[in-house]
N, C-alpha and C positions, 0 to 999 in steps of 0.2 A: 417270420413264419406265420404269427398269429393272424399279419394282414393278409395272405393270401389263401389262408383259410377259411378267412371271413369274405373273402373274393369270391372264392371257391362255394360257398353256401349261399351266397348271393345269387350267382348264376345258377345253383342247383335249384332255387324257388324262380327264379322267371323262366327254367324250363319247366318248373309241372304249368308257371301261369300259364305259357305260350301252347301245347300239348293241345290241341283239339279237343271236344266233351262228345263222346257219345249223342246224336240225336236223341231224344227222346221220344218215347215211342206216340204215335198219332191219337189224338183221342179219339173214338169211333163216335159217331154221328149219335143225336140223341133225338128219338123218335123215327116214324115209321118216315113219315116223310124226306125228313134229312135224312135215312138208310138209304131211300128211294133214288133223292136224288143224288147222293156221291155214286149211289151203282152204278146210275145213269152216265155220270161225268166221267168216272173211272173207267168204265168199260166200252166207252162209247157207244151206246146202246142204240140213240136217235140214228145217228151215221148211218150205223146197220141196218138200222127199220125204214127209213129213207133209199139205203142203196137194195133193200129188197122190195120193195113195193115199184122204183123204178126198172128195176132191173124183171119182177114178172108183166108191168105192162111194154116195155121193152118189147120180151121175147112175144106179146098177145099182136105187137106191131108186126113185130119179123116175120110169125107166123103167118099172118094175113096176106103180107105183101109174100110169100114162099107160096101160098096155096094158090093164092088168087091173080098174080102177076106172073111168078118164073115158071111156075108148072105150067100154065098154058103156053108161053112163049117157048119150053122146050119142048110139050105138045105139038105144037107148029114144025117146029124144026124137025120131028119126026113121026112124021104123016103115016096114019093108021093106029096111031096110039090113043088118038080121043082126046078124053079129061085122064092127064096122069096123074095126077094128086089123086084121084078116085080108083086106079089102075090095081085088078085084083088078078092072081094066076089063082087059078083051081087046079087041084091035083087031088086023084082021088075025093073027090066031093069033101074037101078043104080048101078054103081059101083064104088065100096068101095075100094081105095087104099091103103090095110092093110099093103104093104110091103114099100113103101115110106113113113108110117108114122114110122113104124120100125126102117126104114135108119136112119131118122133124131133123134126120142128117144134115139139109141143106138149112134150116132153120138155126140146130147147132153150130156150121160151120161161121152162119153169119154173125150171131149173138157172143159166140166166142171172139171172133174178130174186131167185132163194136167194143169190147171188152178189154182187150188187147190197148186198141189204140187209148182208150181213156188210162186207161194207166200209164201207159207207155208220157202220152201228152201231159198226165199230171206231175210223173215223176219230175218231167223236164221243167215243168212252173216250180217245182219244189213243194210239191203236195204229196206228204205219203199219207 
């Protein structure tokens, strides 16, 4: 009996050995600069500041080629409308800027779409 008690206590200490240990908790960065940069790494800060600086010259491309390329070309296609990007209705001596809000719908439609695909393409590379 005494040996399998002593079996018995044996196994009871290589279970606490084996038992995983709590991590311990992170030491937080020391000084202004190392806050800086784990913020940066942490939060992926650059990414963001990268994907917003491309993403407003982006839309300053799309808007260009919307003002200065489709709108004429669907000026053309409907003769008597002029410059539509420039297209104003007056009602009661207000006027209604139907072709700047044009710009920017067809602007949104495309910048959302540009949008779309890069995602869409990165998920499939395996980039989230």
């Amino acid at each position: 009996m005494a040996k399998d008690d002593d079996m018995l206590e044996e196994l009871k200490k290589i279970r606490t050995l084996l038992e995983p240990k709590p991590t311990p908790a992170p030491t937080p960065p020391k000084g202004m600069w190392a806050e800086f940069m784990d913020f940066i790494s942490k939060y992926k800060v650059m990414g963001l500041a990268v994907a917003f600086i491309i993403g407003v010259y982006l839309g300053a491309v799309v808007l260009a080629l919307v003002k200065d390329l489709i709108m004429p070309i669907i000026g053309l296609a409907m003769p008597g409308l002029g410059d539509l990007a420039s297209y104003v209705v007056t009602f009661s001596d207000q006027k209604f800027g139907i072709g700047d809000f044009l710009v920017a719908v067809i602007t949104f439609i495309i910048v959302a779409f540009v949008i779309f695909l890069i995602v869409k393409i990165t998920k499939k590379w395996g980039i989230e």
